[in-house]
N, C-alpha and C positions, 0 to 999 in steps of 0.2 A: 429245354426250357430250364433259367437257370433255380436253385430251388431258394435265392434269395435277393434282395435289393438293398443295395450300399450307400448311404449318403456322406457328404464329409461337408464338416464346417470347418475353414480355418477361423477363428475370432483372433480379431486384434486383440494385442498386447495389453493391455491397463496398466497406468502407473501401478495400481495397487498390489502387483508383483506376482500376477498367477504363471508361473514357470512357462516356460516354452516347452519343455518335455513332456508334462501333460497331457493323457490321452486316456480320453472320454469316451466311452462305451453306451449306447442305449439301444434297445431292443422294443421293437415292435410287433403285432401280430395283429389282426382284424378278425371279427366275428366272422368275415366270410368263411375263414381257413376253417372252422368246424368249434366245435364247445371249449369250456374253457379247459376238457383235461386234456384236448389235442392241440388248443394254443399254446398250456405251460409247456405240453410236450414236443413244440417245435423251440418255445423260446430256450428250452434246455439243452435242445442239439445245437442252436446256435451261440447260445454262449461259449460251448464245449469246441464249437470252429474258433469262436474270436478266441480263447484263452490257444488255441493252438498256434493263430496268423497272428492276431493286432498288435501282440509284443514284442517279437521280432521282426514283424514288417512296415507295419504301420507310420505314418509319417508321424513324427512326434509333433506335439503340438495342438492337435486335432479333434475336434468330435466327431465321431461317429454313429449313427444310426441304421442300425441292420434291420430292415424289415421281411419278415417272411411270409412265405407265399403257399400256396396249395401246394405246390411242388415239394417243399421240404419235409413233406410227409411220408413222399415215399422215396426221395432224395437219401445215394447211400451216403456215409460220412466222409469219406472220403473226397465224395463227389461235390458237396456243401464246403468241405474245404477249399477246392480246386475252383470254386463257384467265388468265394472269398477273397482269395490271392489274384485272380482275374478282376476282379472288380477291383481291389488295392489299385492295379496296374492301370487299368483304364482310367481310372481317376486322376492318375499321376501321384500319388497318394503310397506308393512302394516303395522301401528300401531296403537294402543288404542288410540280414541279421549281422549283428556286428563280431556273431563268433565264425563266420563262411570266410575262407579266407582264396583271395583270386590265387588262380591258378599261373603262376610266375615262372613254371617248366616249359610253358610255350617258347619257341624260340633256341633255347639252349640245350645242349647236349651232352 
């Protein structure tokens, strides 16, 4: 089960010139997941995944809203990461950090 839920908005462009590189972060939690010192303590482990994934993965341009779940409480960090980058993917919403560089040894000798 994964220990969280990914949404993504693209918005349109406005004259009024909000950059297209822009990328928007919000965080949720519901009173189901337990009190509020176990809510701030789930929103604190996911901000600590998105500061790790959304800036180098993240499709630019976008909002995002990460919701967490019962699971990210006993979800390891690692694991909340791997939960992140997957959901990026499934959304279509992933791209190459721009310092990875392809592997161009294929082929030649």
């Amino acid at each position: 089960m994964p220990g969280l839920v990914l949404q993504a908005y693209e918005p349109q462009i406005h004259p009024n010139g909000r950059s297209a590189d822009i990328i928007r972060v919000g965080f949720t939690v519901t009173k189901r997941v337990g009190n509020s010192v176990v809510r701030n303590r789930v929103r604190r482990r996911l901000r600590a995944a998105a500061n790790v994934v959304i800036q180098e993965h993240a499709a630019k341009g976008n909002d995002y809203v990460i919701i967490g779940r019962f699971g990210t409480t006993q979800r390891k960090f690692n694991g909340l990461v791997k939960d992140l980058e997957s959901a990026l993917q499934k959304l279509g919403k992933w791209r190459k950090a721009e310092n990875e560089y392809e592997d161009t040894t294929e082929g030649h000798m």
